[in-house]
C-alpha positions as CSV (number, residue, x, y, z in Angstrom):
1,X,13.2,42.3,-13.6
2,X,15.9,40.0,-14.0
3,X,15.4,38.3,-10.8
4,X,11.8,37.7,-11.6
5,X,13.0,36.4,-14.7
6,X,15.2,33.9,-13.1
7,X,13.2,32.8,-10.1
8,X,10.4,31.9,-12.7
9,X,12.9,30.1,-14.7
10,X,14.0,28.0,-11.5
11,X,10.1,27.7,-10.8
12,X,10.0,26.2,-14.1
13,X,12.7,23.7,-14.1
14,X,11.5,22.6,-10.8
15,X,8.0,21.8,-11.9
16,X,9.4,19.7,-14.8
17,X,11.7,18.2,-12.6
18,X,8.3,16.9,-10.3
19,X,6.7,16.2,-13.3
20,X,8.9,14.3,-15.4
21,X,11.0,12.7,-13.1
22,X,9.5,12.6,-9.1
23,X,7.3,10.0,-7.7
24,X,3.7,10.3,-9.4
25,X,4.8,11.7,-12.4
26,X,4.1,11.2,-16.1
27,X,6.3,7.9,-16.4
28,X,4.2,6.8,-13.4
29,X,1.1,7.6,-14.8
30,X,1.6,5.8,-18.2
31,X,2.7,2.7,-15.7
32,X,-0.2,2.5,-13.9
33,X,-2.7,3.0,-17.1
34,X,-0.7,-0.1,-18.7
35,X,-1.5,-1.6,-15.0
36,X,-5.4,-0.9,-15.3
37,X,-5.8,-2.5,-18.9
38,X,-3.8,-5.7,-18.5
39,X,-6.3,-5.6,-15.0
40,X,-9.3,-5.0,-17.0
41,X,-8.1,-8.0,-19.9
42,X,-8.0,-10.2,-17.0
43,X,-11.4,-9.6,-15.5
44,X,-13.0,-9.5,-19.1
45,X,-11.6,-13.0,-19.5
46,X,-12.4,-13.9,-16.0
47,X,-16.4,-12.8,-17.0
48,X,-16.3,-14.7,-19.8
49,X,-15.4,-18.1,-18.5
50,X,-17.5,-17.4,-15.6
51,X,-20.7,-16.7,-18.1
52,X,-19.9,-20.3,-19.6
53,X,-19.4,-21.9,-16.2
54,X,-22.4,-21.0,-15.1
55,X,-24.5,-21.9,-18.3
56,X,-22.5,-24.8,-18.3
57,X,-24.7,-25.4,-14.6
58,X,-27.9,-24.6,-15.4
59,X,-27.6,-27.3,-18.4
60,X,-26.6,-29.6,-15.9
61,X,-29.2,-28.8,-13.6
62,X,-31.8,-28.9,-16.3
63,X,-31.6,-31.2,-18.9
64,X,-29.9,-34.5,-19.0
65,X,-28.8,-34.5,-22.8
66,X,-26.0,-32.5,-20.9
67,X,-25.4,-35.5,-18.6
68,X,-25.4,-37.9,-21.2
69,X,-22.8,-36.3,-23.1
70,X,-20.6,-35.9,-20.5
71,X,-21.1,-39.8,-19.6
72,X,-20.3,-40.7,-23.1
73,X,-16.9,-38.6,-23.7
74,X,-15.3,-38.5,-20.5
75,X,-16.6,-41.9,-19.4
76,X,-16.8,-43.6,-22.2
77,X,-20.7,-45.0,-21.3
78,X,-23.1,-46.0,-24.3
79,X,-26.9,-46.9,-23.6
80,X,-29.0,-49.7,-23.1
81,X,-28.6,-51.4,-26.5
82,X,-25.9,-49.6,-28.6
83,X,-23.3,-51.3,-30.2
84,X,-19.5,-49.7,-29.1
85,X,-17.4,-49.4,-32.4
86,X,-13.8,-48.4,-32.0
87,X,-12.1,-47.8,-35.1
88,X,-8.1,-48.0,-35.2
89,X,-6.4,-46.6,-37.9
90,X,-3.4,-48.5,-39.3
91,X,-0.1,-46.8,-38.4
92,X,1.8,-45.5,-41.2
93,X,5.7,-45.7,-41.5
């Protein structure tokens, strides 16, 4: 009886052993998780700019108040009869 006793003790301490400490074990698996939600962060902000990328096309492609606003902040354009103000505030010392 004793001998059982023992060999299911060193059964025991061998399966924690695997468990705790071997390759695919519990600190592994709380790795990995911690892996597969900084992945799925990544691809959720990945979807999002590609959602606004791509509505950011189809308003290209389909209207030109899209085009015109474009022209007028990053190129500085004004139509056909507009007046171009700049205003310059005063440093301050």
């Amino acid at each position: 009886m004793k001998i059982i006793a023992l060999v299911l003790l060193i059964l025991f301490i061998w399966l924690q052993y695997k468990i705790w400490l071997q390759d695919g074990g519990i600190p592994e698996v709380i790795q990995l998780q911690e892996e597969v939600e900084e992945v799925k962060i990544e691809v959720q902000k990945l979807r999002d700019r590609n959602l606004s990328l791509d509505a950011e096309v189809k308003d290209l492609k389909k209207g030109l108040d899209a085009i015109e606003e474009r022209a007028r902040s990053e190129m500085g354009m004004i139509k056909q009869g507009e007046i171009y103000y700049q205003v310059i505030e005063p440093e301050k010392n």
